[in-house]
C-alpha positions in Angstrom: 71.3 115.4 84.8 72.7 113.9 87.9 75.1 115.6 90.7 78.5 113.9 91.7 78.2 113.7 95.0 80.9 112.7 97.6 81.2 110.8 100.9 81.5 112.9 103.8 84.9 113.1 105.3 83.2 111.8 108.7 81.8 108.5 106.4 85.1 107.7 104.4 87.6 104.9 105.5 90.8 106.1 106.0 92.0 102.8 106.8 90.8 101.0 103.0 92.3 104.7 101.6 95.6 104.2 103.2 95.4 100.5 101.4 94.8 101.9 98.3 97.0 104.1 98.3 100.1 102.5 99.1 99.3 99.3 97.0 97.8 100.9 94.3 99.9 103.1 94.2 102.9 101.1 93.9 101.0 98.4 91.2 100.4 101.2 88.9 104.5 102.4 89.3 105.3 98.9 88.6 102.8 97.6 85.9 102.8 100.6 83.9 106.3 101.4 84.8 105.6 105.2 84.8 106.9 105.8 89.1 105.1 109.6 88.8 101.9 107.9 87.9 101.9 105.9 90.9 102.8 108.8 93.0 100.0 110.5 91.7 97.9 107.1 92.7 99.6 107.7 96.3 99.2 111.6 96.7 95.5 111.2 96.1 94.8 108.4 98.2 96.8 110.5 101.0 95.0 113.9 99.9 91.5 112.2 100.6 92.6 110.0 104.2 94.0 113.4 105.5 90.8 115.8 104.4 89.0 113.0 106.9 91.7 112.8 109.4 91.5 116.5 109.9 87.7 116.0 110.4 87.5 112.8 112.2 90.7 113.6 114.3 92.8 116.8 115.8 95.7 117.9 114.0 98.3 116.2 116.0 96.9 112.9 114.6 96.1 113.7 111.4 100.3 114.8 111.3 100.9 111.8 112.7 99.4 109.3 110.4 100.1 111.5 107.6 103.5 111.3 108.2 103.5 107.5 108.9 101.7 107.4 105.0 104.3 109.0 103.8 107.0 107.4 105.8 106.0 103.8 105.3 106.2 104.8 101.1 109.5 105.6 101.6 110.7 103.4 104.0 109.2 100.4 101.9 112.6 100.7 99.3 115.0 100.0 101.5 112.8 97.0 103.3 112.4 95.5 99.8 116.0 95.2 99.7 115.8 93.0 102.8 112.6 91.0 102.6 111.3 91.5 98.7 108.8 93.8 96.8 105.4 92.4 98.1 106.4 92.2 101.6 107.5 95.0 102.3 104.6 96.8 100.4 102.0 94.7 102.5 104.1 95.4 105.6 104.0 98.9 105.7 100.4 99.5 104.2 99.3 97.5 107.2 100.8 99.7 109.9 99.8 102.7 107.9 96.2 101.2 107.4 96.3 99.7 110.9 96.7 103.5 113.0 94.6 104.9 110.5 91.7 102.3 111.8 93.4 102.7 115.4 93.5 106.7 115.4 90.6 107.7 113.3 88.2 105.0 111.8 87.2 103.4 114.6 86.0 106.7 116.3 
């Protein structure tokens, strides 16, 4: 019988997290057409960047690019409004993904 075993907060990639999060997370909203289940997609992602934020980082940066997470889901509606779905989904995952390599990854 094998152990699950998991990647250390210091080893993960907050940056390729972020990414997943926000893309996947808003694929699986659209394709299945269930919204919660790509919030739960998104809260997961965002669960697992900030356990190796708070490791990697100090808590003013982990709040920081915690709230920028957060902030780019919600300000990708009203940006898709102005410049379409995919663009603003890619827009926003790459700042979010972009300090996460800035702030923490690249450490």
């Amino acid at each position: 019988m094998s152990m699950i075993s998991i990647k250390k907060p210091l080893e993960v990639s907050t940056a390729t997290t972020v990414a997943l999060g926000l893309i996947g997370g808003w694929v699986t909203a659209k394709e299945t057409g269930i919204r919660p289940l790509g919030g739960v997609i998104l809260a997961a992602a965002g669960v697992w960047a900030g356990r190796s934020w708070v490791a990697k980082t100090n808590v003013a940066t982990t709040a920081a690019l915690s709230s920028l997470y957060l902030g780019g889901f919600g300000a990708s509606h009203p940006l898709a409004k102005k410049i379409g779905a995919w663009p603003s989904v890619l827009t926003v995952t790459a700042a979010a993904a972009g300090a996460a390599y800035a702030l923490s990854d690249s450490k």
